[in-house]
PAGUDO-525418 format. One record per residue: x, y, z of N, C-alpha, C in turn; residue in one letter. Coordinates in Angstrom, 2 decimals. Layout:
// residues N
node n_X:X n_Y:Y n_Z:Z ca_X:X ca_Y:Y ca_Z:Z c_X:X c_Y:Y c_Z:Z r:A .
...
//
This chain:
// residues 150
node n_X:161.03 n_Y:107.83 n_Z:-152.89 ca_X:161.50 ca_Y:108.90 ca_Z:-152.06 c_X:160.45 c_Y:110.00 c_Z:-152.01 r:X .
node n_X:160.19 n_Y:110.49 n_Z:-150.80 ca_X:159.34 ca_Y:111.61 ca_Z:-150.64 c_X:159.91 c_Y:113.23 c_Z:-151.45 r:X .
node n_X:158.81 n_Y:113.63 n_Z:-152.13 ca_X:159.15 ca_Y:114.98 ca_Z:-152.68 c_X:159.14 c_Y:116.07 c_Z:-151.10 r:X .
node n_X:159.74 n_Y:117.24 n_Z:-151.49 ca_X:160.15 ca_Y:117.98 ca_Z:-150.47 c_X:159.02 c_Y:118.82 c_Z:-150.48 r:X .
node n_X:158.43 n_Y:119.41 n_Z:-149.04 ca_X:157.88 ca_Y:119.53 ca_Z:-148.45 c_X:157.78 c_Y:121.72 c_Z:-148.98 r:X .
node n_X:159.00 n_Y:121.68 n_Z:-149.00 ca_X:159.22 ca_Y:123.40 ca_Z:-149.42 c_X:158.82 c_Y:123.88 c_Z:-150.95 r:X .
node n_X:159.80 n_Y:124.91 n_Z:-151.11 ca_X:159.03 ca_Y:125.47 ca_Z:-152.51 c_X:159.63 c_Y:124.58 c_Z:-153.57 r:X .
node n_X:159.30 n_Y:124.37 n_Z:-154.94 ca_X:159.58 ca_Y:124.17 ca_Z:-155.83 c_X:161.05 c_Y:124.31 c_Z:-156.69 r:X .
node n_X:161.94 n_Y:123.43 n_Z:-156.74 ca_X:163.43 ca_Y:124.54 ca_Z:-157.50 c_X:163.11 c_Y:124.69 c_Z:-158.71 r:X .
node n_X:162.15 n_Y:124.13 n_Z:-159.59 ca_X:161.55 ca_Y:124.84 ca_Z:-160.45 c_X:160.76 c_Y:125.87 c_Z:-160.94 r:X .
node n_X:160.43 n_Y:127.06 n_Z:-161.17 ca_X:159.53 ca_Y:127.62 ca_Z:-160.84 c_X:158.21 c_Y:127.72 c_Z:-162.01 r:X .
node n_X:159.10 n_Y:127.24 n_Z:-163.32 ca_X:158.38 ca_Y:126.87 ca_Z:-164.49 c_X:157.30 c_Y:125.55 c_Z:-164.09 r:X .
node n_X:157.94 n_Y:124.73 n_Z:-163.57 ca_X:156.64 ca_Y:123.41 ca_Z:-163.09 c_X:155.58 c_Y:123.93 c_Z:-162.97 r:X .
node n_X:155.23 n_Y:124.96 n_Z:-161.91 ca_X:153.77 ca_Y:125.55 ca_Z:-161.79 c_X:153.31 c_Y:126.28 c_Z:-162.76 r:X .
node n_X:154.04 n_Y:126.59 n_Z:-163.50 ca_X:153.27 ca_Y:127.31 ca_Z:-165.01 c_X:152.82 c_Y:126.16 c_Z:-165.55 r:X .
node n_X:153.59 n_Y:125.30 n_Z:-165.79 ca_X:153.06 ca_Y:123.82 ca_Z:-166.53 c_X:151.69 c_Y:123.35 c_Z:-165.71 r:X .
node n_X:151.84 n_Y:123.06 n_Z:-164.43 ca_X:150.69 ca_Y:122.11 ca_Z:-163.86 c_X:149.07 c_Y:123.46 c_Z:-164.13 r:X .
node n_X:149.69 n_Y:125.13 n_Z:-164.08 ca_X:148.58 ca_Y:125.77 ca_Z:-164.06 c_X:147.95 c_Y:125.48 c_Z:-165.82 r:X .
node n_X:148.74 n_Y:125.54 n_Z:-166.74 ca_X:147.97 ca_Y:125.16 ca_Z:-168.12 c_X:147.43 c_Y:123.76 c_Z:-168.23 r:X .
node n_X:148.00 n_Y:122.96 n_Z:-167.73 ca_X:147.26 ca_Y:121.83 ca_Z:-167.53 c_X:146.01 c_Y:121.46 c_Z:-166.86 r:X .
node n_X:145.84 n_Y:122.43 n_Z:-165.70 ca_X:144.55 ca_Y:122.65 ca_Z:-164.95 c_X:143.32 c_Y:123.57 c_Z:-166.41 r:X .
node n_X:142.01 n_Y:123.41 n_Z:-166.01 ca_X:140.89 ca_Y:124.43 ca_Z:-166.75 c_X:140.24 c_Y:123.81 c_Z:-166.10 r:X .
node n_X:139.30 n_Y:125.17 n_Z:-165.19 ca_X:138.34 ca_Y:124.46 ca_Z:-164.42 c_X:136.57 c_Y:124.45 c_Z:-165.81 r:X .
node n_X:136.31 n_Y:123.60 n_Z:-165.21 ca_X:134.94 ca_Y:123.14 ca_Z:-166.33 c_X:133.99 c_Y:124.55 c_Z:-166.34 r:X .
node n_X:133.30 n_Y:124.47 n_Z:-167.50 ca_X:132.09 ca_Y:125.48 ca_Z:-167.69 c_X:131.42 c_Y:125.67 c_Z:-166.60 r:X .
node n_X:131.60 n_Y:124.39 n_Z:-165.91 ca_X:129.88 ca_Y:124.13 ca_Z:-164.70 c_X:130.85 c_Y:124.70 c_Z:-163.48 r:X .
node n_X:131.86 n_Y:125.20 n_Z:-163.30 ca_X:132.26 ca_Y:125.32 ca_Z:-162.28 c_X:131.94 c_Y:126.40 c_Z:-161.39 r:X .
node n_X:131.33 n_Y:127.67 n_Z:-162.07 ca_X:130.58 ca_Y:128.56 ca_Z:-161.54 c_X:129.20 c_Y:128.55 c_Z:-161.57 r:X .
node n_X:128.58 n_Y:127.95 n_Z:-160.83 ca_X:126.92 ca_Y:128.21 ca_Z:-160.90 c_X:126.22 c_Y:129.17 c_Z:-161.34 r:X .
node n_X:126.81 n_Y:130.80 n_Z:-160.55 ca_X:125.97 ca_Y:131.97 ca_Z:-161.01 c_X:126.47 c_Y:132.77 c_Z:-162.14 r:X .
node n_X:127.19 n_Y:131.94 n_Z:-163.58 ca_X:127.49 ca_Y:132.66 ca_Z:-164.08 c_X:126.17 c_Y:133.51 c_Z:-165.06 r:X .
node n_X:125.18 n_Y:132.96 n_Z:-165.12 ca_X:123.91 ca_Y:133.18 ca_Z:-165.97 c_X:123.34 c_Y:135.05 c_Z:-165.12 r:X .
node n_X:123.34 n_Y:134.67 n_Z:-164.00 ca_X:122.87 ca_Y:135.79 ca_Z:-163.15 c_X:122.85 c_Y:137.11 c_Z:-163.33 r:X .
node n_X:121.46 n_Y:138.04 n_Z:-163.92 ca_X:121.51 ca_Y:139.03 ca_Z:-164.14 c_X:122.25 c_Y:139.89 c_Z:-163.25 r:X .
node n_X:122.33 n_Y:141.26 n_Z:-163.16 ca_X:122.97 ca_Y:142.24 ca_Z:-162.57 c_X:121.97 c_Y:142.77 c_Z:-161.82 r:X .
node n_X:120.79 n_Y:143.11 n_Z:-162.21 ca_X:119.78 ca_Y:144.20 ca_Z:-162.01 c_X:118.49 c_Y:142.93 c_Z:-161.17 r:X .
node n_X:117.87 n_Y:143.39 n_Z:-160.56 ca_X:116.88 ca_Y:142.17 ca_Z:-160.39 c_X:115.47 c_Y:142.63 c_Z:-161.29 r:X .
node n_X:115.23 n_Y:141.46 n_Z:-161.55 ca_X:113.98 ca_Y:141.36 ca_Z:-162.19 c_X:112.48 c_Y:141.94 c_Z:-161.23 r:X .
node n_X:111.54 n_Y:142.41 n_Z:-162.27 ca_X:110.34 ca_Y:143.06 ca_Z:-161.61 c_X:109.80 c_Y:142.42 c_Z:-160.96 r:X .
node n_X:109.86 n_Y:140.87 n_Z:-161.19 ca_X:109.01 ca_Y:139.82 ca_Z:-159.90 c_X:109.74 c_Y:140.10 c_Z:-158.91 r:X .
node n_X:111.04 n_Y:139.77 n_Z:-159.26 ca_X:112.08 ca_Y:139.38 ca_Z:-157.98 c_X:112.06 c_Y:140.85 c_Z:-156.61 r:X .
node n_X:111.59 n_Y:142.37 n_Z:-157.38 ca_X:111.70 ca_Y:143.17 ca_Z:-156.55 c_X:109.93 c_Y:143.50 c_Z:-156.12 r:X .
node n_X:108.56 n_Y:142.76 n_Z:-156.77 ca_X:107.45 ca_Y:142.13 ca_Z:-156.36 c_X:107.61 c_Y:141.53 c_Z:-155.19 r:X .
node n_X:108.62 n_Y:140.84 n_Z:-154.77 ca_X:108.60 ca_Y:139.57 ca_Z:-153.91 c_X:109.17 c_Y:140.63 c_Z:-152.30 r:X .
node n_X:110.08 n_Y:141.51 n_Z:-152.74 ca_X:110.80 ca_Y:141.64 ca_Z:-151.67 c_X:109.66 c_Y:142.48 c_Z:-150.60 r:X .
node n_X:110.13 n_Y:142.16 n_Z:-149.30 ca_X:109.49 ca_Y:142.61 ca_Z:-148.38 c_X:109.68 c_Y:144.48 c_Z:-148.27 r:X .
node n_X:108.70 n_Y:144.86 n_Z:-148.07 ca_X:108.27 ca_Y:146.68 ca_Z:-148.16 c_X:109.23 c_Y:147.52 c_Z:-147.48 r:X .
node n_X:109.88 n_Y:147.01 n_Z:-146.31 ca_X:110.68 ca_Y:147.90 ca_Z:-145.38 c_X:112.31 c_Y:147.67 c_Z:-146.00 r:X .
node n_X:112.31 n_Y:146.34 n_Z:-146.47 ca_X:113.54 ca_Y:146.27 ca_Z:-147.27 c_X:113.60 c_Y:146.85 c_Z:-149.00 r:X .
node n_X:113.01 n_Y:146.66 n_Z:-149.45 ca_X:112.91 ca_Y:147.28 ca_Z:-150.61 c_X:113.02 c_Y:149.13 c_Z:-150.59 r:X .
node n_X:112.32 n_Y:149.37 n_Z:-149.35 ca_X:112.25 ca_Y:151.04 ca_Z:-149.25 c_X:113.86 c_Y:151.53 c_Z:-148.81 r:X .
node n_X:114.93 n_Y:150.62 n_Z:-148.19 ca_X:115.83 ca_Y:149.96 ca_Z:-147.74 c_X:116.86 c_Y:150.44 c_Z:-148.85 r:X .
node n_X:116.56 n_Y:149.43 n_Z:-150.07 ca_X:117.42 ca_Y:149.03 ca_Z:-151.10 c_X:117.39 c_Y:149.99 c_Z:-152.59 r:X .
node n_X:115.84 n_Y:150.03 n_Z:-152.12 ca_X:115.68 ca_Y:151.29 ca_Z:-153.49 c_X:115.52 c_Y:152.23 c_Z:-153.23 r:X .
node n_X:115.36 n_Y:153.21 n_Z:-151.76 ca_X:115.64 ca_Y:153.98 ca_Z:-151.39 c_X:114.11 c_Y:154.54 c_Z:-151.66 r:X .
node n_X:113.60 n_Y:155.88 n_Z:-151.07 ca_X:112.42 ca_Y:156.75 ca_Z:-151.64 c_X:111.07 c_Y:156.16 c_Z:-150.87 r:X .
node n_X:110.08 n_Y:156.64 n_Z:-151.38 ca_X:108.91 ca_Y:156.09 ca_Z:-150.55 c_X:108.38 c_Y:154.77 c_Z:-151.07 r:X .
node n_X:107.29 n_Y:154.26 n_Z:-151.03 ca_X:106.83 ca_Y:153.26 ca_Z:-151.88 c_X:106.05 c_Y:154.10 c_Z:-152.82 r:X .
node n_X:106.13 n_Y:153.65 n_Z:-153.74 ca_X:105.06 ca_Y:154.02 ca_Z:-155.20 c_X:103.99 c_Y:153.26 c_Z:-155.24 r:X .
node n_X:104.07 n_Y:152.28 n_Z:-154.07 ca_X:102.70 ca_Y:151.20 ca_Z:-154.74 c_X:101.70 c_Y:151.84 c_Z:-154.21 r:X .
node n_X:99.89 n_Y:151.45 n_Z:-155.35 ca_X:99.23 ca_Y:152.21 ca_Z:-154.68 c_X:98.51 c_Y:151.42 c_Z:-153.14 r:X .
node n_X:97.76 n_Y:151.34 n_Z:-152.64 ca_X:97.12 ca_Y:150.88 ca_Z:-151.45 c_X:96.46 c_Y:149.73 c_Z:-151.58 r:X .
node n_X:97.04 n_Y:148.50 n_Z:-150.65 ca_X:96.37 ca_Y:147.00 ca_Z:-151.20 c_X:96.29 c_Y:146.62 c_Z:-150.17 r:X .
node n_X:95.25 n_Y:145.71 n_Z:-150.09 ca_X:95.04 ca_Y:144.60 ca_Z:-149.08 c_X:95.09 c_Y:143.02 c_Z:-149.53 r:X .
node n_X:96.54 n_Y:142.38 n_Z:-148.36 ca_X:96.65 ca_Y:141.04 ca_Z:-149.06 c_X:96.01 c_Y:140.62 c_Z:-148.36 r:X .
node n_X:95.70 n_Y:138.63 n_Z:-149.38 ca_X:95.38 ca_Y:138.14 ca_Z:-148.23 c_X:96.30 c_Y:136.81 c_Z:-148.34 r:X .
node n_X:96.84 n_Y:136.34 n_Z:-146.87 ca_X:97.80 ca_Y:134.88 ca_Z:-147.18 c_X:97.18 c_Y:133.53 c_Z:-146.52 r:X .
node n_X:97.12 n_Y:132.72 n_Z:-147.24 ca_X:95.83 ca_Y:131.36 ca_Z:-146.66 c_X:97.41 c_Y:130.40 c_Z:-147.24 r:X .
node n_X:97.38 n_Y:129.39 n_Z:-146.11 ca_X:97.57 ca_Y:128.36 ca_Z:-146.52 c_X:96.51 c_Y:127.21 c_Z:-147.38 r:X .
node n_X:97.16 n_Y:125.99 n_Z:-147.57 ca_X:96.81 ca_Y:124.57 ca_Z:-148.64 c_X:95.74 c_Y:124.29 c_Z:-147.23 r:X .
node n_X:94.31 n_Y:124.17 n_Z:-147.80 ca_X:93.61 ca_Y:123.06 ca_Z:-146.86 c_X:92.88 c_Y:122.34 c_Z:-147.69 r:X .
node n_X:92.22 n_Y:121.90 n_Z:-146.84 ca_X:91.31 ca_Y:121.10 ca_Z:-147.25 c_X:89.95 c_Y:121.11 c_Z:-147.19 r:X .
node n_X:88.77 n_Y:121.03 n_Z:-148.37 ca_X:87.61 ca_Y:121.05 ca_Z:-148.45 c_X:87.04 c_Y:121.26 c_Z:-149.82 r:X .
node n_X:85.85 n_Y:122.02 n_Z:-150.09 ca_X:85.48 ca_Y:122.17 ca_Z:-151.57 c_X:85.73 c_Y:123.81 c_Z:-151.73 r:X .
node n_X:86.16 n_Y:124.40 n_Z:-150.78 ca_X:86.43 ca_Y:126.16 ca_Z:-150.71 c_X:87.83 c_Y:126.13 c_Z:-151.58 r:X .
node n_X:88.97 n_Y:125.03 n_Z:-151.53 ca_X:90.40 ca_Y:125.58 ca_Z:-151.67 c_X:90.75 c_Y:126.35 c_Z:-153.23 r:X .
node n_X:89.88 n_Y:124.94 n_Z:-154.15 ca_X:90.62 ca_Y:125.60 ca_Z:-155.66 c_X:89.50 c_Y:126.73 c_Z:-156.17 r:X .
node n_X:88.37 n_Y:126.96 n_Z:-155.70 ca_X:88.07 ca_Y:128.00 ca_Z:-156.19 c_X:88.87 c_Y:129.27 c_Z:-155.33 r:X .
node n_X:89.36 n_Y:129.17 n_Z:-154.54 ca_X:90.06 ca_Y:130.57 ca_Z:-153.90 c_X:91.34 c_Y:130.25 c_Z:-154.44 r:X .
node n_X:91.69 n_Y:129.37 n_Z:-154.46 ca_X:93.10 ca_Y:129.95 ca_Z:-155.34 c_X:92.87 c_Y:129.94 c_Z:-156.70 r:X .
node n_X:92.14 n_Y:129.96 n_Z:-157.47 ca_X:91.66 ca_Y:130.44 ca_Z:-158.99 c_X:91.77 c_Y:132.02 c_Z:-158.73 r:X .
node n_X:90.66 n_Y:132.44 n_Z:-157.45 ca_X:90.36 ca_Y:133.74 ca_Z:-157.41 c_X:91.44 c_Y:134.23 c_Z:-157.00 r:X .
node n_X:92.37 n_Y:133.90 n_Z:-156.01 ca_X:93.80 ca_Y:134.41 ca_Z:-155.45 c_X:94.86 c_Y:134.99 c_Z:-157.24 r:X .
node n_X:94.98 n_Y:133.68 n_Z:-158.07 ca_X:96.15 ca_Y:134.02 ca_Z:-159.17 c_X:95.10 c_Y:135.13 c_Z:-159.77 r:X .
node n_X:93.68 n_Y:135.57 n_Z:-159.98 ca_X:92.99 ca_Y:136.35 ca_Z:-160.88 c_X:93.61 c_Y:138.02 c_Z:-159.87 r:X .
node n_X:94.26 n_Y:137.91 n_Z:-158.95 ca_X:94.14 ca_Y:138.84 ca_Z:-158.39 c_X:95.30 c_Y:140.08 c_Z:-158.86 r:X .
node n_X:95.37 n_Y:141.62 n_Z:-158.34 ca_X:96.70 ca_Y:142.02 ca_Z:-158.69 c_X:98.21 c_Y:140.96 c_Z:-158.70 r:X .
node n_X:98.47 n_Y:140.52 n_Z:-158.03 ca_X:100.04 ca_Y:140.08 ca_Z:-157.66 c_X:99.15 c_Y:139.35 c_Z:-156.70 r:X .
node n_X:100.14 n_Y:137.99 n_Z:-157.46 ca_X:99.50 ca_Y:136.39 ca_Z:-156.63 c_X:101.13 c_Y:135.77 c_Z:-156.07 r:X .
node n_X:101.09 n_Y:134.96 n_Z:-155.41 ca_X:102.55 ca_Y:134.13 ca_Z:-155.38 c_X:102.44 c_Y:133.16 c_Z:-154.13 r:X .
node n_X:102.57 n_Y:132.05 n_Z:-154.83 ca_X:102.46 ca_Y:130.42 ca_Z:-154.26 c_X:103.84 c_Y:130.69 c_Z:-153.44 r:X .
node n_X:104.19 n_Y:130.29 n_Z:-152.21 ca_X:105.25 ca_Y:129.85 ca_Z:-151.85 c_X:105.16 c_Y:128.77 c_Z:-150.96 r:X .
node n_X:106.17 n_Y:127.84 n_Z:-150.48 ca_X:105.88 ca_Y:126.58 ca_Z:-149.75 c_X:106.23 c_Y:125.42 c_Z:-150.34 r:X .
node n_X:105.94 n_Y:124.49 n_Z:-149.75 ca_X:105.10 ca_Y:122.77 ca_Z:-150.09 c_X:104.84 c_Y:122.71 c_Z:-149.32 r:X .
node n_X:103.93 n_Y:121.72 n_Z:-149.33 ca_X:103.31 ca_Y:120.74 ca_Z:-148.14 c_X:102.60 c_Y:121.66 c_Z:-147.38 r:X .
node n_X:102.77 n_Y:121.44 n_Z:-146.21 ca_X:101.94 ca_Y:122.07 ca_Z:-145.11 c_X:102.44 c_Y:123.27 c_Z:-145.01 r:X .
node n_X:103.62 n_Y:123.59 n_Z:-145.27 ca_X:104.22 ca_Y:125.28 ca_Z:-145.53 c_X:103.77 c_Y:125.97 c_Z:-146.59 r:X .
node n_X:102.79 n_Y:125.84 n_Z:-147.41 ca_X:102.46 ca_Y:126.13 ca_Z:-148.83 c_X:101.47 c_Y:127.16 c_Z:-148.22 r:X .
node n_X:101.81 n_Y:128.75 n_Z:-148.84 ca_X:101.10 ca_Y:129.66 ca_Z:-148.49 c_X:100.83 c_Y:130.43 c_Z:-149.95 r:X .
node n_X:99.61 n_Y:130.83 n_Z:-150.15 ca_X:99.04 ca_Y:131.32 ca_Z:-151.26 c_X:98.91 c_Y:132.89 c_Z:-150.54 r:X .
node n_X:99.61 n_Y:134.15 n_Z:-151.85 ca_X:99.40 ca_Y:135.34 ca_Z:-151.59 c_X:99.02 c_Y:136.15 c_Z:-152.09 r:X .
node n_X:97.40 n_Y:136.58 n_Z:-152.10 ca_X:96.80 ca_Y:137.47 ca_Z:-153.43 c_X:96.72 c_Y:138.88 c_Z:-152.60 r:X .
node n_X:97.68 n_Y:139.94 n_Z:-153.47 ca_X:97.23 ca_Y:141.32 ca_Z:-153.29 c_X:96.06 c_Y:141.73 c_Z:-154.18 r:X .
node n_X:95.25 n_Y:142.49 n_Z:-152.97 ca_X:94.37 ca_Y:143.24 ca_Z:-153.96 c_X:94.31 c_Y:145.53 c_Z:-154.22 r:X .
node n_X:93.91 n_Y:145.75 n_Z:-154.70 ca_X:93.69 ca_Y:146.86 ca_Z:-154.92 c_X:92.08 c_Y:147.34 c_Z:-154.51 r:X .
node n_X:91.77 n_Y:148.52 n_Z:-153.94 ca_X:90.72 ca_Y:148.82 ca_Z:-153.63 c_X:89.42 c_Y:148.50 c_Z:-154.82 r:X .
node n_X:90.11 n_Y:148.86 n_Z:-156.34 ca_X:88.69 ca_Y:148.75 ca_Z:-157.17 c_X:88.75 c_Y:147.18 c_Z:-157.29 r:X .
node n_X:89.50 n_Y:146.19 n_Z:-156.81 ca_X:88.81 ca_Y:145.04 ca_Z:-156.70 c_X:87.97 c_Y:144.57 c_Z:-155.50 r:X .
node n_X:87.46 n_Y:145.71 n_Z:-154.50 ca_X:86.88 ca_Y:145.20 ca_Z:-153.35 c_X:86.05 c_Y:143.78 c_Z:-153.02 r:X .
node n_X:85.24 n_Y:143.81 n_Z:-154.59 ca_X:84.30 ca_Y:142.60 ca_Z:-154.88 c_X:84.71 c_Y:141.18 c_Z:-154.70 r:X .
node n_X:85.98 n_Y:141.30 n_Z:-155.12 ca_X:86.72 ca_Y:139.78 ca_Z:-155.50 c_X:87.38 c_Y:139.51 c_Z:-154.42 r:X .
node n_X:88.08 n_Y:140.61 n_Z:-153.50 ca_X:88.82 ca_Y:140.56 ca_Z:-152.09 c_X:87.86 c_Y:140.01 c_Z:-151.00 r:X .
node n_X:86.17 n_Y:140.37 n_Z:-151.21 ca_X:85.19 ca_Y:140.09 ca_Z:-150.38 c_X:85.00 c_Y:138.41 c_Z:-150.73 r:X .
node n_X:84.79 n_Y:138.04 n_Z:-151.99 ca_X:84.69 ca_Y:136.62 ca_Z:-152.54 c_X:85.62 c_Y:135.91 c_Z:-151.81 r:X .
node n_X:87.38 n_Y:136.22 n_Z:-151.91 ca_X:88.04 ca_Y:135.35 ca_Z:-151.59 c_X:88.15 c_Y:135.34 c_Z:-150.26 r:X .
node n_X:87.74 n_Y:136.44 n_Z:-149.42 ca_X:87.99 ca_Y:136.10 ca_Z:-148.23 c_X:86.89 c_Y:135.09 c_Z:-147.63 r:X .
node n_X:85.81 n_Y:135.22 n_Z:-147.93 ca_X:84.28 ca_Y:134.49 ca_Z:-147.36 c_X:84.87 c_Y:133.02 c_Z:-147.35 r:X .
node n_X:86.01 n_Y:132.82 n_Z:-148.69 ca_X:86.15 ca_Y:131.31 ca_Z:-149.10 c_X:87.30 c_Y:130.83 c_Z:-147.61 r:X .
node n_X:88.13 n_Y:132.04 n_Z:-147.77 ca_X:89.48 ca_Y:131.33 ca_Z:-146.83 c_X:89.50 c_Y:132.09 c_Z:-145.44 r:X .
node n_X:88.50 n_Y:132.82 n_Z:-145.25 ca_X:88.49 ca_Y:133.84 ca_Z:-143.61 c_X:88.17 c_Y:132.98 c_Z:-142.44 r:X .
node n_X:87.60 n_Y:131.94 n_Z:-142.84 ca_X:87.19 ca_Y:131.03 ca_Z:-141.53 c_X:88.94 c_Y:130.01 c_Z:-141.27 r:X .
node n_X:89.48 n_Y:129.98 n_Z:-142.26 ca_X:90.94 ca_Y:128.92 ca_Z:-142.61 c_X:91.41 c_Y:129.90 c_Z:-140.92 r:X .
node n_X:92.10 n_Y:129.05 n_Z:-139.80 ca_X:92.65 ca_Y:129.42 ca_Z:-138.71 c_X:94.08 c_Y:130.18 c_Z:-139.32 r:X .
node n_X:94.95 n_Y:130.25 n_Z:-140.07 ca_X:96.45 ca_Y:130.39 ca_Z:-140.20 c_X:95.95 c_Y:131.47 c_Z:-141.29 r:X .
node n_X:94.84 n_Y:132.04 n_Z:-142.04 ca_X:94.69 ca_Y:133.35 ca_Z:-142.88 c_X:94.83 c_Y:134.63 c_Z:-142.24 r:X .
node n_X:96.27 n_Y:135.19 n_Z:-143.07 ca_X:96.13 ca_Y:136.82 ca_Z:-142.57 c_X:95.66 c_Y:137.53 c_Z:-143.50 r:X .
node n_X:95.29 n_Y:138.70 n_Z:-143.06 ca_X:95.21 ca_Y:139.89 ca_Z:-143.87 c_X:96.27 c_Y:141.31 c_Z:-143.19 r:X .
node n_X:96.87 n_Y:141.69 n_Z:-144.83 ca_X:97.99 ca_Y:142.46 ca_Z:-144.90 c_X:97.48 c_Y:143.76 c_Z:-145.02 r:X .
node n_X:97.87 n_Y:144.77 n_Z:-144.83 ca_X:97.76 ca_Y:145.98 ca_Z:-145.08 c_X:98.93 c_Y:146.74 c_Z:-145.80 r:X .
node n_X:98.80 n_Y:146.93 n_Z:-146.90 ca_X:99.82 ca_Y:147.36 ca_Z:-147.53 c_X:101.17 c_Y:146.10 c_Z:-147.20 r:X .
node n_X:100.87 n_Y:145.12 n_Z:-147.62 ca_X:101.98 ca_Y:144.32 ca_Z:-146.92 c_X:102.10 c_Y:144.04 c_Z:-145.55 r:X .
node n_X:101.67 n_Y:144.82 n_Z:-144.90 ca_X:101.70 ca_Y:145.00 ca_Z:-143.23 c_X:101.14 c_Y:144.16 c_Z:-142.24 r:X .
node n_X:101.25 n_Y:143.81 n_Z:-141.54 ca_X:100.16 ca_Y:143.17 ca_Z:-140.59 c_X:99.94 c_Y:144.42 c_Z:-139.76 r:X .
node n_X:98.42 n_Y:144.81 n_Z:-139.63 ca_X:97.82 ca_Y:145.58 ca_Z:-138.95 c_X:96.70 c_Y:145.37 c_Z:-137.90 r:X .
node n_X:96.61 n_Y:145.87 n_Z:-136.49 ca_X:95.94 ca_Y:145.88 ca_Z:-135.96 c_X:94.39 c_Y:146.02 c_Z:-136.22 r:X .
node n_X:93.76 n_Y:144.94 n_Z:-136.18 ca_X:92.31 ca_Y:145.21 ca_Z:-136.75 c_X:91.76 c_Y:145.24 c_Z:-137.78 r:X .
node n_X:92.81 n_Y:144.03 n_Z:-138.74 ca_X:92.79 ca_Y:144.19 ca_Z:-140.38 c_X:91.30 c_Y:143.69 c_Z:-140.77 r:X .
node n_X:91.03 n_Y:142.56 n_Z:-140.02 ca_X:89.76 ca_Y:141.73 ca_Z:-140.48 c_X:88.49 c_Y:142.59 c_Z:-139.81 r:X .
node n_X:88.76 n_Y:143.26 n_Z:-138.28 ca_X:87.26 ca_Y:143.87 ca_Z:-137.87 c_X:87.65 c_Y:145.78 c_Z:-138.51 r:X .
node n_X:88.36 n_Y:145.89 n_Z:-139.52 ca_X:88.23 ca_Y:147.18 ca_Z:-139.53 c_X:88.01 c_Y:147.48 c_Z:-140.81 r:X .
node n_X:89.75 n_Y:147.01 n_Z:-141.24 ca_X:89.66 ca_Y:147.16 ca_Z:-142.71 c_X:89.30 c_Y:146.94 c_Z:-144.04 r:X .
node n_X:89.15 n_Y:145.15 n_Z:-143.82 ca_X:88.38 ca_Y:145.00 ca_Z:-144.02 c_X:86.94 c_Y:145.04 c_Z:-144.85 r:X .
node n_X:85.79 n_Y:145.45 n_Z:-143.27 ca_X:84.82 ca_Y:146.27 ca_Z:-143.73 c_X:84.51 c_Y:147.51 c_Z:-144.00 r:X .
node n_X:85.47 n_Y:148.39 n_Z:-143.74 ca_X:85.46 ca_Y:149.61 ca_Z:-144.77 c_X:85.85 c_Y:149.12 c_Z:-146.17 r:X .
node n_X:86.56 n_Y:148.65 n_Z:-146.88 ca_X:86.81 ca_Y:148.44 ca_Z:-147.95 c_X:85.19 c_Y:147.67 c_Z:-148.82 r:X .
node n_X:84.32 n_Y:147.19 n_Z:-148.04 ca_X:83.58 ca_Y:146.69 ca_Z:-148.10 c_X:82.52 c_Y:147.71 c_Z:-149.06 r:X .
node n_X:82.52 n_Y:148.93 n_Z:-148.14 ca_X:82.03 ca_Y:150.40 ca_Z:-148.59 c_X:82.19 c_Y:150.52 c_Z:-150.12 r:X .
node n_X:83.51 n_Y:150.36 n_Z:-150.65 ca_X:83.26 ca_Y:150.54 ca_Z:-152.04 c_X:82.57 c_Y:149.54 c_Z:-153.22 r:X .
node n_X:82.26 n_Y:148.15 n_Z:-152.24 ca_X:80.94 ca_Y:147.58 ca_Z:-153.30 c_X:79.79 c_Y:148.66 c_Z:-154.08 r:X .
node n_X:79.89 n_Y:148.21 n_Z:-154.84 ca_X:78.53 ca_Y:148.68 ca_Z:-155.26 c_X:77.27 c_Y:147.76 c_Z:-156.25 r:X .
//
């Protein structure tokens, strides 16, 4: 015979079937999940959102990135040696989406000049300005930054 379709004339049954239920440890994924985000994790976030979320100006001081994808030749692993030696590095991707991102700071001008010579000819390399994409990053900025070789 089919059970009925309406409520329960018991109302104790569902206390029973609820102690009988426990959902497993694994049943929440994010229970590990800090509260606060971590210093990479607010590293990572993009400049207009972060100014966004944390409110205030930026504190960072003045950098020029640079972002090269994975190619191919005898240029790649010495620029990404020089890319992780840099302020704030970060691999993201696979495969053909795999983009390497070294910020630099002005007193590294030397090493920003190295890595670019390696990956500036690569077609898909930008250069950031403060995070930014800027008009005239490679014929301007560049070579002023160049200025503080010595």
């Amino acid at each position: 015979m089919n059970k009925p379709s309406g409520p329960k004339a018991d109302p104790s049954q569902d206390d029973d079937d609820a102690l009988r239920y426990r959902p497993s440890d694994r049943f929440w994924p994010y229970v590990d999940l800090p509260e606060e985000p971590s210093a990479d994790e607010l590293t990572r976030l993009n400049p207009e959102l972060r100014k966004i979320l944390l409110g205030g100006g930026d504190d960072r001081p003045f950098s020029v990135t640079l972002v090269f994808p994975a190619f191919d030749g005898p240029n790649y692993q010495p620029a990404v040696e020089l890319a992780q030696a840099s302020t704030e590095y970060l691999a993201t991707g696979t495969g053909s989406a795999m983009r390497h991102r070294a910020r630099f700071l002005p007193s590294q001008a030397l090493a920003l000049r190295t890595l670019f010579e390696l990956v500036g000819p690569v077609e898909s390399c930008e250069v950031l300005i403060d995070d930014l994409p800027v008009p005239y990053a490679r014929e301007l900025w560049l070579p002023l930054l160049w200025f503080l070789i010595r």
